[in-house]
C-alpha positions as CSV (number, residue, x, y, z in Angstrom):
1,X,22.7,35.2,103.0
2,X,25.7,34.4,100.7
3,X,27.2,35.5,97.2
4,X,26.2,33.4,94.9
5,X,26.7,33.8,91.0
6,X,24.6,32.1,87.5
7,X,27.1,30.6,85.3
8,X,23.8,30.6,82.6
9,X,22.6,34.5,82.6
10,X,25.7,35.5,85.0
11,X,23.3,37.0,87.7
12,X,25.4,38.0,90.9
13,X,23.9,38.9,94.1
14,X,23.2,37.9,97.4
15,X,20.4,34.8,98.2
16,X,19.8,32.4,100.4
17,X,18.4,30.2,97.5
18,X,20.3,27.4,95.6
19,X,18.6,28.5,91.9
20,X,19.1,31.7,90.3
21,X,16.1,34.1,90.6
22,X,16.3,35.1,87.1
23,X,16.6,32.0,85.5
24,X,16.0,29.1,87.6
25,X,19.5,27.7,87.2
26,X,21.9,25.9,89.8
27,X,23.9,28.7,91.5
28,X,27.6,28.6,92.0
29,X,28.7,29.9,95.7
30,X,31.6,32.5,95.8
31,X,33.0,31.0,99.1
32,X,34.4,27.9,98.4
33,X,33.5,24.7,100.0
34,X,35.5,21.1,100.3
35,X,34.5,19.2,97.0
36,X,31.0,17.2,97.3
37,X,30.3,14.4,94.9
38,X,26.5,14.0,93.7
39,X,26.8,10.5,95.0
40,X,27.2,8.5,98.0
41,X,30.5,5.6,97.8
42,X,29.6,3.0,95.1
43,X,28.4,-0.5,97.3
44,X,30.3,-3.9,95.5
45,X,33.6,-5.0,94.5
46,X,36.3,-2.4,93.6
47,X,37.2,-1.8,90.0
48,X,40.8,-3.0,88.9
49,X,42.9,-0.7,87.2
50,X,44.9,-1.8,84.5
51,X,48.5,-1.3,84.3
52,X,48.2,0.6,81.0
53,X,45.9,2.6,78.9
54,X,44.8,0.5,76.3
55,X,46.0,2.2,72.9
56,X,42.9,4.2,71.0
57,X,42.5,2.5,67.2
58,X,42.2,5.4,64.5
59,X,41.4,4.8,61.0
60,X,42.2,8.4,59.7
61,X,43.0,11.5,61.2
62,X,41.3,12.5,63.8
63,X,38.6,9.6,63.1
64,X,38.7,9.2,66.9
65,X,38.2,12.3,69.6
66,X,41.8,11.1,71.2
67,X,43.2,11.4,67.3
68,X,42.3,15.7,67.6
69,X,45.0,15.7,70.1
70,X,42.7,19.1,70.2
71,X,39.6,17.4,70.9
72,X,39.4,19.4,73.7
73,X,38.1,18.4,77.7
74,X,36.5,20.7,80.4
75,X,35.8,20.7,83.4
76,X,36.8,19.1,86.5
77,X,34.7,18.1,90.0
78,X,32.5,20.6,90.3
79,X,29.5,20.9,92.9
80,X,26.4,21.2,91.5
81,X,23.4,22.3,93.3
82,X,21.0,21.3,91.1
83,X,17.5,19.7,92.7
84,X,16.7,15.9,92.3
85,X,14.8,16.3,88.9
86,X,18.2,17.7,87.5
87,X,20.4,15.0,89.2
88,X,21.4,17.0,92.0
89,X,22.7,16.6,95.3
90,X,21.4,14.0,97.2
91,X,17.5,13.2,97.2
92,X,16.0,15.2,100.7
93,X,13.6,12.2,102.5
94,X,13.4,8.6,102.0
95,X,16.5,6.6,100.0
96,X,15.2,5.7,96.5
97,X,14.0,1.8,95.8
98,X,16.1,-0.1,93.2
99,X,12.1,-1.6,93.0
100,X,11.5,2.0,90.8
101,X,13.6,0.4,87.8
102,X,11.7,-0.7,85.0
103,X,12.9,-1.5,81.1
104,X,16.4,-3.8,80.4
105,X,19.4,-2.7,80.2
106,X,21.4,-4.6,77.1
107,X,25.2,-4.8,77.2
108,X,27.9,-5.6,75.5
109,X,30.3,-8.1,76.9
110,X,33.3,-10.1,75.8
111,X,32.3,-12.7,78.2
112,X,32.2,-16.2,76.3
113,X,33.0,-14.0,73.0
114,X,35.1,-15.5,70.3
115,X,37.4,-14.1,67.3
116,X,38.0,-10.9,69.2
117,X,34.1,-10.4,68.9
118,X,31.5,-9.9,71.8
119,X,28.0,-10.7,73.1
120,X,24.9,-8.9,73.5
121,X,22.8,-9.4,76.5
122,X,19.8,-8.7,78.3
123,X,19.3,-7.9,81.9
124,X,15.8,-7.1,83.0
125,X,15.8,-4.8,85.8
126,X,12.7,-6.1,87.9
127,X,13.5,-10.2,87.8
128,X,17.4,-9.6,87.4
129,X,17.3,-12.7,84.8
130,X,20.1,-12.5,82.3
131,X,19.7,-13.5,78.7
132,X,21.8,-14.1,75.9
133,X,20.8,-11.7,72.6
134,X,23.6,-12.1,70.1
135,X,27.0,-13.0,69.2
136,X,28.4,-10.1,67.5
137,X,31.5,-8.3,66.4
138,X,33.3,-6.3,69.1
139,X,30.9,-3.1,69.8
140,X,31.6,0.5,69.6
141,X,28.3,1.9,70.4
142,X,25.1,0.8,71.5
143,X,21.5,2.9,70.9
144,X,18.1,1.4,71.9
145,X,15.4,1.4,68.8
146,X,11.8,0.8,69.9
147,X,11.7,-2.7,71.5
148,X,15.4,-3.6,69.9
149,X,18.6,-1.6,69.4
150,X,20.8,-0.5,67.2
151,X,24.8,-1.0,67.0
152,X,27.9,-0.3,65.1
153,X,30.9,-1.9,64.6
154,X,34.5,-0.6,63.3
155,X,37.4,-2.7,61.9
156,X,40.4,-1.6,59.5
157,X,37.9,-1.2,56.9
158,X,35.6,1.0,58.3
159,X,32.5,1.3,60.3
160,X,29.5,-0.6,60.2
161,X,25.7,-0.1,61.2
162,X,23.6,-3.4,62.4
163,X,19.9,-3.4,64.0
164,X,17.9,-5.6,66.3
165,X,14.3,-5.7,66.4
166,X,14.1,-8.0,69.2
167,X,16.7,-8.4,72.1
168,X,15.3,-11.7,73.2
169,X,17.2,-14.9,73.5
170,X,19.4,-16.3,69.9
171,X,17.6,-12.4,67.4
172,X,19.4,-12.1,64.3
173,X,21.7,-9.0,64.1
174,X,20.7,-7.3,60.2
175,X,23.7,-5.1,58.3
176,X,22.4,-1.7,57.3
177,X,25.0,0.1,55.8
178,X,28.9,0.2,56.3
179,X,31.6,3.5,55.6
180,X,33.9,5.3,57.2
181,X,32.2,7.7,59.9
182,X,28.4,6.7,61.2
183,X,26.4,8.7,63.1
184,X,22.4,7.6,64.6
185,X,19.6,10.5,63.7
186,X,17.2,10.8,66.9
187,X,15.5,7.7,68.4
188,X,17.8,6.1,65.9
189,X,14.9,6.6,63.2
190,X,18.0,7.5,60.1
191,X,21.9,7.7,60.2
192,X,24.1,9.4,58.7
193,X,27.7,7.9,56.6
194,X,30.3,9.1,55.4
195,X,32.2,7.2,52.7
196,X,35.2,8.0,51.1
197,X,36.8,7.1,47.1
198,X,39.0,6.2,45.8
199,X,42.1,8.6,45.9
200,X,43.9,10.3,42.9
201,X,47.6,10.9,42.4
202,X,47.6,13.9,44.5
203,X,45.3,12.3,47.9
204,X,42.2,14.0,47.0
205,X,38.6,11.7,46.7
206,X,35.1,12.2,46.0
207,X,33.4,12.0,49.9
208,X,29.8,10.9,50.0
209,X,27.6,11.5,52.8
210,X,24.3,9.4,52.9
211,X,21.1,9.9,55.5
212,X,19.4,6.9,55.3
213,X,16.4,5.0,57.2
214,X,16.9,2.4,59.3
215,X,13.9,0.4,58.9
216,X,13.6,0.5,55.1
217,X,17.3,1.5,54.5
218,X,15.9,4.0,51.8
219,X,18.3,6.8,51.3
220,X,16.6,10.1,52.6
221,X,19.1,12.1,51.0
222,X,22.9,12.2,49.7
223,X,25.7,14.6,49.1
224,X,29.3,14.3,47.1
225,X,31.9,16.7,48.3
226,X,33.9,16.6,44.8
227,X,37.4,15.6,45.1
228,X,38.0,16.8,48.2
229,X,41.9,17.5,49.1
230,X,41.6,16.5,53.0
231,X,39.5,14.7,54.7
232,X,35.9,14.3,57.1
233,X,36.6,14.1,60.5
234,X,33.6,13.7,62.0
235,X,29.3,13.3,61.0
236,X,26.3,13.9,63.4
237,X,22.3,14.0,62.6
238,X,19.4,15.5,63.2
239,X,16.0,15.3,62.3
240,X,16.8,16.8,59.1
241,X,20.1,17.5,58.2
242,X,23.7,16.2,58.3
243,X,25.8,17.3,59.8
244,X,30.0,17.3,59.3
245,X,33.6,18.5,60.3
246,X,35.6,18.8,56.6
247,X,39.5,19.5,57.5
248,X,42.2,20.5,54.9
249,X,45.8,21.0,54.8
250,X,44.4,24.6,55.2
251,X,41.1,24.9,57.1
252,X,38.6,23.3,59.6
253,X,35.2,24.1,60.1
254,X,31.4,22.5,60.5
255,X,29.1,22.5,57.4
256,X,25.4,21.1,57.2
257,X,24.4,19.5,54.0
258,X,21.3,20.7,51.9
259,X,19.9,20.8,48.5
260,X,23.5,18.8,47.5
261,X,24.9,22.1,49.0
262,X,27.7,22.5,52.4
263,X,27.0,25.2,53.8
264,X,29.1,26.4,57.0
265,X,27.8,26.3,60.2
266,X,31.1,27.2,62.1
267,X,34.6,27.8,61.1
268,X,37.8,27.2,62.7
269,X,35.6,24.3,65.1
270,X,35.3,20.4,65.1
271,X,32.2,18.6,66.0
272,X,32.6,16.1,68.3
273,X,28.7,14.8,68.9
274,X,25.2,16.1,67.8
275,X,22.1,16.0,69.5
276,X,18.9,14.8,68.7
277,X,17.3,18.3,68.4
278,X,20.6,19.4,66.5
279,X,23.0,21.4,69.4
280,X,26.2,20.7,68.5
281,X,29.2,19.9,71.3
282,X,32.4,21.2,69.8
283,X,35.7,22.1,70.4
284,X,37.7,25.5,68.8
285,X,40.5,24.0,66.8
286,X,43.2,26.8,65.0
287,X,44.9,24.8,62.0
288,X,48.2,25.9,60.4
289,X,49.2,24.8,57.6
290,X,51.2,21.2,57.1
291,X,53.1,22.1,53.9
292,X,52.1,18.7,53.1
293,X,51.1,19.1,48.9
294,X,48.0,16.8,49.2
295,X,46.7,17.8,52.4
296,X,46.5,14.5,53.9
297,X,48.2,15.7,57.0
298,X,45.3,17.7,58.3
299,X,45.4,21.3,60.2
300,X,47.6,20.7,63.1
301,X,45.6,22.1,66.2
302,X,46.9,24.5,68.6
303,X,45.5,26.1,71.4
304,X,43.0,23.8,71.9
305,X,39.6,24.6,73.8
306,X,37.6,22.6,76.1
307,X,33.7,21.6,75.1
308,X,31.4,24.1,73.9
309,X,27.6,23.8,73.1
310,X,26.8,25.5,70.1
311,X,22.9,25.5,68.6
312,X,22.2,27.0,64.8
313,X,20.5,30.4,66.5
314,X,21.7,33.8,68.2
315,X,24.3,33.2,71.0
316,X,27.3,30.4,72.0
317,X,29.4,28.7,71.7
318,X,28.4,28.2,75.6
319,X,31.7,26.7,77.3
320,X,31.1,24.2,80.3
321,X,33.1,24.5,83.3
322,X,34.9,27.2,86.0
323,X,36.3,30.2,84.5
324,X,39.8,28.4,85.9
325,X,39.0,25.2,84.7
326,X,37.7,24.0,81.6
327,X,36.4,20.1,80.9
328,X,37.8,17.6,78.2
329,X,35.6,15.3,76.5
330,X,37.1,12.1,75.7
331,X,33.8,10.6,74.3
332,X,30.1,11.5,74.5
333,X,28.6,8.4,75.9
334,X,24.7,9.2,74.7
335,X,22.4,11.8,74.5
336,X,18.6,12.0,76.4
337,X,16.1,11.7,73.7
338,X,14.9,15.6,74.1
339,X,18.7,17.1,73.8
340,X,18.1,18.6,77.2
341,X,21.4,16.4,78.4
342,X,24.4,14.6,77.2
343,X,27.0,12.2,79.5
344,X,30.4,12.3,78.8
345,X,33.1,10.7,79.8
346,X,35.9,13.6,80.8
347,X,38.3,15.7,82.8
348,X,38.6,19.0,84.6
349,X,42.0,18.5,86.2
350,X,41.2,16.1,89.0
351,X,41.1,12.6,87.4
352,X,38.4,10.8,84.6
353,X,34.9,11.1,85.8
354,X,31.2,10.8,84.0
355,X,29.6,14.2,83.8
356,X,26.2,15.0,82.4
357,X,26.1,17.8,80.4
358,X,23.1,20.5,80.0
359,X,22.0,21.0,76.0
360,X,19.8,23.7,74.8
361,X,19.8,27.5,74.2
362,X,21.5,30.3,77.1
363,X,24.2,32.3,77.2
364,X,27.4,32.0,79.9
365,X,29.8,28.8,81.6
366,X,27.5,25.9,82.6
367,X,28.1,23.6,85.4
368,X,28.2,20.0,84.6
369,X,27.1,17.8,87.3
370,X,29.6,14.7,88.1
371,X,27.9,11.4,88.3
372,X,31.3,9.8,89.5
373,X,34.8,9.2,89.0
374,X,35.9,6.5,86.9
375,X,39.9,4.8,86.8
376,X,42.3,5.4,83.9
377,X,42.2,3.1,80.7
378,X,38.6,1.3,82.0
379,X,36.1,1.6,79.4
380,X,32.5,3.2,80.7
381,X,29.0,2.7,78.6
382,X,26.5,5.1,79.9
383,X,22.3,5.4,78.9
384,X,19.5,7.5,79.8
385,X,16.5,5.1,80.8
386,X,13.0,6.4,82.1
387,X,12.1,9.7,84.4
388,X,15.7,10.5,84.4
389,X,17.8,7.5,85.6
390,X,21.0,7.5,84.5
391,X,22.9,3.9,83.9
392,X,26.7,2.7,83.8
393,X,28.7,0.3,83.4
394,X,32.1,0.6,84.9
395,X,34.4,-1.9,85.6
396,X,32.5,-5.0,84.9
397,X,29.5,-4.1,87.0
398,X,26.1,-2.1,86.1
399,X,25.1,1.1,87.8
400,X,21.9,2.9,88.3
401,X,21.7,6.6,89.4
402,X,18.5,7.6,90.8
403,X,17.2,11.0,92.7
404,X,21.3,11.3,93.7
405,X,22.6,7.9,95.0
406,X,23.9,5.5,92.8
407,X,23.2,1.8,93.1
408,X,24.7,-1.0,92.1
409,X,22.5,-3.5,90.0
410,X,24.4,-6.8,91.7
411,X,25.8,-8.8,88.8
412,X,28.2,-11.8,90.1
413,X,30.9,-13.2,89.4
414,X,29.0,-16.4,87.4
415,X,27.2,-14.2,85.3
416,X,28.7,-11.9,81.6
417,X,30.4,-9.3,83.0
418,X,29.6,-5.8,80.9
419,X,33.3,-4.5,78.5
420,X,31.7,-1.8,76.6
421,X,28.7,0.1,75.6
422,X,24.9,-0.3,77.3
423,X,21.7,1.0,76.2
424,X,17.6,0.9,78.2
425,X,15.2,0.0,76.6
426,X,11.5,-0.3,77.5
């Protein structure tokens, strides 16, 4: 029997058992052992890394999580002991079949793209055949939407929201709405913009959020933050709200619109990504003041925090990570369809990895579990597909991680190669 200890309802005690008695939770030993990834050594080519990290394109400040410069990271390897529902340690038996994998997996890929744009294609994970979707403009994130997807766009006018009914071979990409920040509601059934005027003398606009649906494109709701000194940094969505981070020379906090209202959710935080049942990921971010007389500067961060999980209830912000060690998010790479998990792309002090992150209600530190590592400046898309399988692309090649190993799906060298985000659908 060993000390073990609940980062979730910080239960300590003695046990010979790897969840928590109280609340069913993956315990965290006292002792501690050598670290153990949650995966066995990734089969095919090695991954290049590129000389240099590829500059990150902002459009206002802190329009991208880099731009927060407080946008805050937590946690590093950590062990997890979680079982093989949870995407634990490695599966106990038999080695999962690659023949389990149902659904296509649609990429984006700059193979055969032109004008700095890309192509969408489609792999289908039982006959491996490959088909061409779409030519499209270079991709910044990628959701699935019934039996198509959905996908935006950003270029130095903004951002730009586009849907697919279909992914089969030469489907017609539709425009639904452009702006400056975009965010998809769950199952990509609405999405939320964020769009600003024109400025006055002194920098201050009228902002205008819209939550719109994406089949009709009928606006659900609207609100108009009246000339607002500052500026939105980020927007998120659930089923029924908006969501957004409004930052002033001054101030910083995360307000929900309602009845043409902001109300404030949490001061003194940022939002960096929503879930579908509304659990926020944020970061603490302590402005003071820029002295600048219309505000455009934005709060200048200090001390920032790594990622927190807050939900609109009693209890959090919940922290992820060691007590020692706390993880920074560069980018939320999707969200399950419940909430229950998120996979990031992030760091805990030992090098760039994909974690998957644990949504939902509970109070103390919670352990992500480390999918794998992934090199400096190479640009990961990540999706949840069926019964929990988590897929990647990394480097040019598509992953699948199933009951603890990870596979690699086998594209070659003749066929598009994947350069940025992925999404399953059925």
């Amino acid at each position: 029997m060993t000390e073990a200890a609940c980062f979730r309802c910080d239960w300590q005690g003695g046990t010979r058992s790897d969840e928590c008695p109280n609340c069913g939770a993956p315990l965290y030993r006292i002792e501690r052992e050598p670290r153990r990834e949650l995966r066995e050594p990734l089969p095919g080519p090695a991954e290049p890394e590129p000389a240099a990290k590829p500059a990150v394109r902002r459009s206002g400040p802190w329009r991208s999580l880099a731009g927060l410069a407080a946008v805050a990271m937590l946690l590093g390897a950590v062990v997890s002991r979680a079982g093989p529902d949870r995407g634990g340690g490695s599966a106990v038996g038999s080695r999962p079949s690659l023949r389990s994998l149902h659904g296509s997996i649609v990429f984006a890929s700059s193979t055969g793209g032109y004008g700095g744009g890309q192509r969408l294609f489609r792999v289908d994970l039982e006959t491996k055949a490959v088909t061409l979707v779409a030519s499209v403009p270079e991709v910044e994130e990628l959701r699935p939407w019934g039996r198509g997807v959905l996908f935006s766009t950003r270029d130095e006018h903004g951002v730009s929201a586009f849907s697919l009914r279909t992914v089969g071979r030469n489907a017609r990409a539709r425009l639904l709405v452009s702006g400056d920040l975009l965010a998809w509601g769950p199952s990509g059934t609405s999405l939320v913009v964020a769009s600003r005027g024109t400025p006055d003398r002194r920098g201050c606009a009228d902002e205008v959020i819209r939550r719109l649906e994406t089949f009709s494109g009928r606006v659900l709701d609207a609100f108009r933050d009246r000339r607002l000194c500052g500026s939105y940094l980020s927007v998120g969505a659930d089923p029924s709200h908006a969501y957004y981070t409004r930052a002033t020379h001054h101030s910083v906090g995360i307000y929900f619109a309602g009845l043409g209202v902001g109300h404030l959710v949490l001061g003194r935080y940022a939002m960096v990504s929503s879930s579908p049942t509304g659990d926020l990921l944020v970061v603490r971010v302590d402005p003071t003041p820029s002295g600048a007389p219309d505000g455009n500067a934005g709060p200048t961060p200090a001390a920032p925090s790594g990622a927190l999980l807050y939900w609109m209830g009693r209890g959090g912000p919940v922290p992820f990570g060691l007590p020692t060690a706390d993880l920074e998010v560069e980018r939320v790479l999707a969200w399950s369809n419940d909430g229950r998990y998120a996979l990031v792309v992030g760091d805990m002090g030992e090098g760039r990895s994909v974690y998957r992150l644990q949504g939902g209600a509970g109070t103390g530190r919670r352990m992500p579990d480390l999918i794998r590592d992934v090199p400096e400046g190479v640009r990961v898309g990540a999706a949840f597909g069926e019964n929990g399988v988590i897929y990647l692309a990394v480097g040019g090649q598509l992953y699948a991680f199933v009951g603890g190993h990870v596979f690699n799906l086998g594209l070659t060298q003749a066929e598009p190669r994947p350069s940025g985000p992925i999404a399953w659908t059925p």
